[in-house]
N, CA, C and O atoms as a printed pandas DataFrame, in Angstrom:
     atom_number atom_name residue_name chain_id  residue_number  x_coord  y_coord  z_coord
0              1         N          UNK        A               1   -1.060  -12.052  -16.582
1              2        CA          UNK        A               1   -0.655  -13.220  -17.335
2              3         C          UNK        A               1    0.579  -13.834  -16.693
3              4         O          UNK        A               1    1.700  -13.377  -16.916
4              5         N          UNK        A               2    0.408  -14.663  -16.057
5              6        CA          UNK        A               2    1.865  -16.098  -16.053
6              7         C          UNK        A               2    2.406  -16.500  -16.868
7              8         O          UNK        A               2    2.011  -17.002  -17.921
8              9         N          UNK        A               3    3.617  -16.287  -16.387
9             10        CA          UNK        A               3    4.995  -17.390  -18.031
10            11         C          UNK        A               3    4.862  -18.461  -16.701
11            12         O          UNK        A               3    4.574  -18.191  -15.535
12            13         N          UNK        A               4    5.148  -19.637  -17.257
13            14        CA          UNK        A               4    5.982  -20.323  -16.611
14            15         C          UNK        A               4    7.252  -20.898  -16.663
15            16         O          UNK        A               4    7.807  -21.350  -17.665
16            17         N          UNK        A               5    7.702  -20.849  -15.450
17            18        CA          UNK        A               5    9.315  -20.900  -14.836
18            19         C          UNK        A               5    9.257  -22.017  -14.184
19            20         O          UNK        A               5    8.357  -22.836  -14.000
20            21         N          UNK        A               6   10.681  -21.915  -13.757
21            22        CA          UNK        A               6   11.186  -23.330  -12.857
22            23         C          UNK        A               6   11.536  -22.380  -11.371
23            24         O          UNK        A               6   12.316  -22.907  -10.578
24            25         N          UNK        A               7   10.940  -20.963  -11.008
25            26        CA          UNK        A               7   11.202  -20.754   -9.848
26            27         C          UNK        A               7    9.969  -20.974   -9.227
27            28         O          UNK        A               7    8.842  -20.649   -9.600
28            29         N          UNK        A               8   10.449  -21.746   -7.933
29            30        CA          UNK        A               8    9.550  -22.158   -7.066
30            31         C          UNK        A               8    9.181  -20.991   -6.093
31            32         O          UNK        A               8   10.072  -20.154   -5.953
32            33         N          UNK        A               9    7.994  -20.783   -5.377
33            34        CA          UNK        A               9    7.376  -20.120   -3.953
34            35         C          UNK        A               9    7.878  -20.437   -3.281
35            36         O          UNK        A               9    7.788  -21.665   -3.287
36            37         N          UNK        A              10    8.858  -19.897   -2.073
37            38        CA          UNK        A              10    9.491  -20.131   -0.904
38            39         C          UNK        A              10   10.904  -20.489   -1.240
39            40         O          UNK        A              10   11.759  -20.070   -0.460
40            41         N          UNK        A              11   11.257  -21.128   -2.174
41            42        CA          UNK        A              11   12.803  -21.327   -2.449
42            43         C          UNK        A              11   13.838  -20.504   -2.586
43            44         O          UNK        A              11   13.536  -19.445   -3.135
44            45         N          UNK        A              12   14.816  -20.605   -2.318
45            46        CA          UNK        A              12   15.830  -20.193   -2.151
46            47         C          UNK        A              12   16.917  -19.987   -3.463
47            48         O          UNK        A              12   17.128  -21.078   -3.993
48            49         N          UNK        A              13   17.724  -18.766   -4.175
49            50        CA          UNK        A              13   18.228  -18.870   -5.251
50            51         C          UNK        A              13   19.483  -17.856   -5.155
51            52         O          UNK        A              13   19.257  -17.029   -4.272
52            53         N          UNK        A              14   20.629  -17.671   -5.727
53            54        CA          UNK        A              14   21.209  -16.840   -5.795
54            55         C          UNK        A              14   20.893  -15.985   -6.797
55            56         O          UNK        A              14   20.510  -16.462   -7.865
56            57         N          UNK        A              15   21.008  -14.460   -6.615
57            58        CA          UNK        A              15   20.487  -13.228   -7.624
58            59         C          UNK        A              15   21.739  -12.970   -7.980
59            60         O          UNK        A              15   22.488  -12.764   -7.026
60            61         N          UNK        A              16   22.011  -12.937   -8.585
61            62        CA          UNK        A              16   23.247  -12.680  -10.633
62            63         C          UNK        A              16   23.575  -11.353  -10.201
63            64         O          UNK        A              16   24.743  -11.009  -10.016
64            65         N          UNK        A              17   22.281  -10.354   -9.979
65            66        CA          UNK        A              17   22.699   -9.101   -9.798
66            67         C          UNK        A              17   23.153   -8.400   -8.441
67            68         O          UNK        A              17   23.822   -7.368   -8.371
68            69         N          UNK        A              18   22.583   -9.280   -7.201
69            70        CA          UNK        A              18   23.529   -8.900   -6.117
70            71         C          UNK        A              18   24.444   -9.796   -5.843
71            72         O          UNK        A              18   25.472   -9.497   -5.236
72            73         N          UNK        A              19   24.183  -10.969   -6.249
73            74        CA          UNK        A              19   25.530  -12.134   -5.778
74            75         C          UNK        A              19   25.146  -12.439   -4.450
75            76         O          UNK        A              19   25.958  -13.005   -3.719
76            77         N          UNK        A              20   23.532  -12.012   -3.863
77            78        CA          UNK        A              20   23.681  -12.808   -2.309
78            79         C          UNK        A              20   22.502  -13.620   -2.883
79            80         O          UNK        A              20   22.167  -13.498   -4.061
80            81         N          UNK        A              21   21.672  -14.734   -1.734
81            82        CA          UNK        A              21   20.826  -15.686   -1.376
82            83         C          UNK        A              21   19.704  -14.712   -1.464
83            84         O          UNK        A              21   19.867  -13.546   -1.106
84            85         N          UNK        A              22   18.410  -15.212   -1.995
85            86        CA          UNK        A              22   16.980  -14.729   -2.197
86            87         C          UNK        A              22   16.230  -15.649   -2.070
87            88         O          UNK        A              22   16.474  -16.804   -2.421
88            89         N          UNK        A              23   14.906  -15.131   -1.392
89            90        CA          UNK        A              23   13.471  -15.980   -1.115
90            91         C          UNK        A              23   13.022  -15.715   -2.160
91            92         O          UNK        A              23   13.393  -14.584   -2.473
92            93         N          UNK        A              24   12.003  -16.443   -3.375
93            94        CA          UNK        A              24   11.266  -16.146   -3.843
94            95         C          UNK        A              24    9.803  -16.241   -3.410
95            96         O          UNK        A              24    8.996  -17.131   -3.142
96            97         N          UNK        A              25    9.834  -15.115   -3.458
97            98        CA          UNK        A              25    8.215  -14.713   -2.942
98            99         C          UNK        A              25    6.700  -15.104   -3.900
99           100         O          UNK        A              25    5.767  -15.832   -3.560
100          101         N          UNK        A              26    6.875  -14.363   -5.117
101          102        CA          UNK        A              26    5.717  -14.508   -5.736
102          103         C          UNK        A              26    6.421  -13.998   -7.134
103          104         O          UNK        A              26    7.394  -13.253   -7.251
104          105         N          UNK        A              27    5.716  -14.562   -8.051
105          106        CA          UNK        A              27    5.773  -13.677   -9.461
106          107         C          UNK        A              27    4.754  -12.923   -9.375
107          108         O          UNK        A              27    3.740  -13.251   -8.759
108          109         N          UNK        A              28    4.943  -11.510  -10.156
109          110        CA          UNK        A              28    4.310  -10.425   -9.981
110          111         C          UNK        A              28    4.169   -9.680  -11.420
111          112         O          UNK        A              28    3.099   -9.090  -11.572
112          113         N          UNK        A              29    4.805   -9.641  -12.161
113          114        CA          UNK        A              29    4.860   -9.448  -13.768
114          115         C          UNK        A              29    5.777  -10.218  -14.832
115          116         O          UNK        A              29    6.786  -10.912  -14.710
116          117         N          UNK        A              30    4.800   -9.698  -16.216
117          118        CA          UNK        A              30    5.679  -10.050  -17.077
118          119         C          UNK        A              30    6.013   -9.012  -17.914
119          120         O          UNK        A              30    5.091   -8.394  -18.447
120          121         N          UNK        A              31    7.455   -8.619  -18.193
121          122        CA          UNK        A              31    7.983   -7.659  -19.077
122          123         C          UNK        A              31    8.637   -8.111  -20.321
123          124         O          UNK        A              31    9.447   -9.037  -20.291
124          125         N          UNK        A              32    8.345   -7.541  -21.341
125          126        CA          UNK        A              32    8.857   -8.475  -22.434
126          127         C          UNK        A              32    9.183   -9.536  -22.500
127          128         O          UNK        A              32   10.302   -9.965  -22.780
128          129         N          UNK        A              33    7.720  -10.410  -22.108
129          130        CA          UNK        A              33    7.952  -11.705  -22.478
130          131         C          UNK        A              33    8.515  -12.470  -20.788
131          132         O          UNK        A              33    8.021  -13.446  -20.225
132          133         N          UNK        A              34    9.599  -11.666  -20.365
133          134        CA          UNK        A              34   10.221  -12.452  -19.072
134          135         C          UNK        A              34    9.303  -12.322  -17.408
135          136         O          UNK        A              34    8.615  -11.362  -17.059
136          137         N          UNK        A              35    9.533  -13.421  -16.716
137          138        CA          UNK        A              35    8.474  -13.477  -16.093
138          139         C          UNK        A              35    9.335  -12.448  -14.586
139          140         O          UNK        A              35   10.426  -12.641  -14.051
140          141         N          UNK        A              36    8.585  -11.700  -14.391
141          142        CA          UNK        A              36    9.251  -11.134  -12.752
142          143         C          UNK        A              36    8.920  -11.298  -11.685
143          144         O          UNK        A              36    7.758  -11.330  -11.279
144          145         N          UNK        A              37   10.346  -11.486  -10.791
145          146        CA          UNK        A              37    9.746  -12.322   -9.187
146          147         C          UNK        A              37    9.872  -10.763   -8.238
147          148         O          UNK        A              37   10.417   -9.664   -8.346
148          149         N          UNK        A              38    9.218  -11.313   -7.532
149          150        CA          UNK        A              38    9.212  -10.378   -6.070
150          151         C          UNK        A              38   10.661  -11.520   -5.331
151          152         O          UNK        A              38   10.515  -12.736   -5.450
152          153         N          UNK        A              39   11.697  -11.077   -4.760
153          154        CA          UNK        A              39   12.278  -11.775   -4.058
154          155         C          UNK        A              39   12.650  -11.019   -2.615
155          156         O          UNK        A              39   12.337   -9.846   -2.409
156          157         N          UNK        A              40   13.342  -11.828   -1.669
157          158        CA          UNK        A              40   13.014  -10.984   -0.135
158          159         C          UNK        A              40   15.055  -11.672    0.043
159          160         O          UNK        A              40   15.519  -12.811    0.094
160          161         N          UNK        A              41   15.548  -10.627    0.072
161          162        CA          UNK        A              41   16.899  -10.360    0.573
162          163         C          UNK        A              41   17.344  -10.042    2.360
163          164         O          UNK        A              41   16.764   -9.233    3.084
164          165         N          UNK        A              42   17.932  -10.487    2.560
165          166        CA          UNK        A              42   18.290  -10.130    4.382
166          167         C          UNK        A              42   19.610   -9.338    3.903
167          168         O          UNK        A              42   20.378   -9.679    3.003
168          169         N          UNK        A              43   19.681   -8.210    4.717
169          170        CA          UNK        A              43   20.791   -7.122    4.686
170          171         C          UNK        A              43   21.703   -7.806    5.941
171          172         O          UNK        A              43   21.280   -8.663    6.717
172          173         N          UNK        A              44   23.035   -7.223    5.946
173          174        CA          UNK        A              44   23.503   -7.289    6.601
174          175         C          UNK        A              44   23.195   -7.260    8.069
175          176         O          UNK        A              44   23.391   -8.038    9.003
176          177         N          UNK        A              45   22.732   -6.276    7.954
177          178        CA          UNK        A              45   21.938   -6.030    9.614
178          179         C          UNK        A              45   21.115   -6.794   10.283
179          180         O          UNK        A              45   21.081   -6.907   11.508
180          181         N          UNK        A              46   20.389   -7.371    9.449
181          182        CA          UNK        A              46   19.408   -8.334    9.761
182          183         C          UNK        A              46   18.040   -7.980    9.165
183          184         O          UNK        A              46   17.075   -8.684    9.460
184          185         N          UNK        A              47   17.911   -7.010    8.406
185          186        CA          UNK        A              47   17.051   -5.879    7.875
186          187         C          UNK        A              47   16.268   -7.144    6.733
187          188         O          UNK        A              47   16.989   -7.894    6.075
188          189         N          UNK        A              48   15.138   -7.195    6.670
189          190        CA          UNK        A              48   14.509   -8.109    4.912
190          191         C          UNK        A              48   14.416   -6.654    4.138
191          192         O          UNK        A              48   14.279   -5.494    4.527
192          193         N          UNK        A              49   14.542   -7.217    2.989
193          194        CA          UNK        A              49   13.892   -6.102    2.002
194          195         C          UNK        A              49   13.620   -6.978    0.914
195          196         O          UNK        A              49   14.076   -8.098    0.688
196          197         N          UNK        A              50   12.638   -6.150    0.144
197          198        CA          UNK        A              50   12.049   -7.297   -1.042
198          199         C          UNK        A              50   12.010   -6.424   -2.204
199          200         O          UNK        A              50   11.488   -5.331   -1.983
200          201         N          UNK        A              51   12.474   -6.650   -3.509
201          202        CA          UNK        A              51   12.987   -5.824   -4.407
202          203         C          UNK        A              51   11.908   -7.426   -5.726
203          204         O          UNK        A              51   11.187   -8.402   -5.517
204          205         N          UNK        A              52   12.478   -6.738   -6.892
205          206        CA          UNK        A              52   11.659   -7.629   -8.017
206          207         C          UNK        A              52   12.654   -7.364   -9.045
207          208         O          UNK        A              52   12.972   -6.259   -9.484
208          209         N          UNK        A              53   13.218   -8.772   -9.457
209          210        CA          UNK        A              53   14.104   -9.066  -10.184
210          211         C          UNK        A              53   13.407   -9.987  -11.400
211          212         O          UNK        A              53   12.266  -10.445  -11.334
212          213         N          UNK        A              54   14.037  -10.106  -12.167
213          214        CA          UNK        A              54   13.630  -11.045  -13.416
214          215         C          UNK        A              54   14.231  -12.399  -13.075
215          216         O          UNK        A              54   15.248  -12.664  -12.434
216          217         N          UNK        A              55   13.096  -13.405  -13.834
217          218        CA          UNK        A              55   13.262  -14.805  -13.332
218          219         C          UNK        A              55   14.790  -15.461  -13.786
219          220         O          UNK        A              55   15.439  -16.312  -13.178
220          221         N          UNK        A              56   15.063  -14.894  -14.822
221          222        CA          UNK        A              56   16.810  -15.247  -15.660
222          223         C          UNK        A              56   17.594  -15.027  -14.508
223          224         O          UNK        A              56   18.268  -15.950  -14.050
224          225         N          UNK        A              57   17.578  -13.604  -13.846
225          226        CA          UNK        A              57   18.279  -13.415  -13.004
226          227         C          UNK        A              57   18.541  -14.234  -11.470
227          228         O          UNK        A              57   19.227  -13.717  -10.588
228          229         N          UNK        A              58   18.005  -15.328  -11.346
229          230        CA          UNK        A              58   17.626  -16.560  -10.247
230          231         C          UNK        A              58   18.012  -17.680  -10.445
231          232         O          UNK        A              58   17.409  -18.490  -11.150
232          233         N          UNK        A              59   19.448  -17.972   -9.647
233          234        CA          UNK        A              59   20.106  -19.716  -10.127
234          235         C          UNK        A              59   20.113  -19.982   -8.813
235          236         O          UNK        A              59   20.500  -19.371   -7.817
236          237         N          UNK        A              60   19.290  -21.668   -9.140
237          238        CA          UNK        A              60   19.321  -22.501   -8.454
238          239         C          UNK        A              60   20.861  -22.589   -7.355
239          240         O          UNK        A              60   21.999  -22.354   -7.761
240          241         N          UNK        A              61   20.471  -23.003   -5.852
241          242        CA          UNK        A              61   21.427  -22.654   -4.888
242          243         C          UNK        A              61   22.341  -24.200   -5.129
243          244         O          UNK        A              61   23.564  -24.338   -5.109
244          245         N          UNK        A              62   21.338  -25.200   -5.341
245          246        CA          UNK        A              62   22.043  -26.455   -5.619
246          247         C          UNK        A              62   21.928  -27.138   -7.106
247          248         O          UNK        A              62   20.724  -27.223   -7.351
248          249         N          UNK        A              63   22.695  -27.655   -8.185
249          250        CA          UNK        A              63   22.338  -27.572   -9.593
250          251         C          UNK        A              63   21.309  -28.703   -9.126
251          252         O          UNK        A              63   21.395  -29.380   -8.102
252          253         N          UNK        A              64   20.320  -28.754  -10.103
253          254        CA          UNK        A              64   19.122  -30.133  -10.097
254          255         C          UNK        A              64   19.732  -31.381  -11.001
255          256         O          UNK        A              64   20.352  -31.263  -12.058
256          257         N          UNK        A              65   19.459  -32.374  -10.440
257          258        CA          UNK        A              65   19.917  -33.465  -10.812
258          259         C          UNK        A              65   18.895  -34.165  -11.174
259          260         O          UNK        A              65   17.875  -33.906  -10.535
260          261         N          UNK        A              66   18.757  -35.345  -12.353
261          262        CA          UNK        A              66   17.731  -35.859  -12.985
262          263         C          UNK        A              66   17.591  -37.149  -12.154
263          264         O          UNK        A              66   16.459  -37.599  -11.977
264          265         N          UNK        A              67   18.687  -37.788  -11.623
265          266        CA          UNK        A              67   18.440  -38.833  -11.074
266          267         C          UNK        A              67   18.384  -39.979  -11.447
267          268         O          UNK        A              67   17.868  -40.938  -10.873
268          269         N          UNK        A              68   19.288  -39.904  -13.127
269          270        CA          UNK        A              68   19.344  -40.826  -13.763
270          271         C          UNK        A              68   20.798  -41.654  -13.308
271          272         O          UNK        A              68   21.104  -42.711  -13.859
């Protein structure tokens, strides 16, 4: 089952819980209700790793503007 969110496939977000930049990859579950992403982190080293965070936990890198 899909919630739907405002995180996009391929975009870019800061994670709350590490404080660095994340790819969002795919949503992959829903746990009580909240929808969970697969996201892909670069380590220091240069290393990817891809961990699955909750969609709350994913703010926009630039705020969205309405354009009014």
């Amino acid at each position: 089952m899909k919630v739907t969110t405002s995180i996009m496939h391929g975009a870019e977000y800061i994670c709350t819980k590490f404080g660095d930049v994340v790819t969002a990859i795919q949503q992959v579950a829903v746990v009580k209700g909240q929808a969970m992403w697969e996201v892909e982190r670069q380590l220091a080293s240069g290393v990817k790793k891809r961990i699955i965070v909750s969609a709350r936990s994913l703010l926009p890198l630039q705020p969205v503007t309405s354009g009014i």
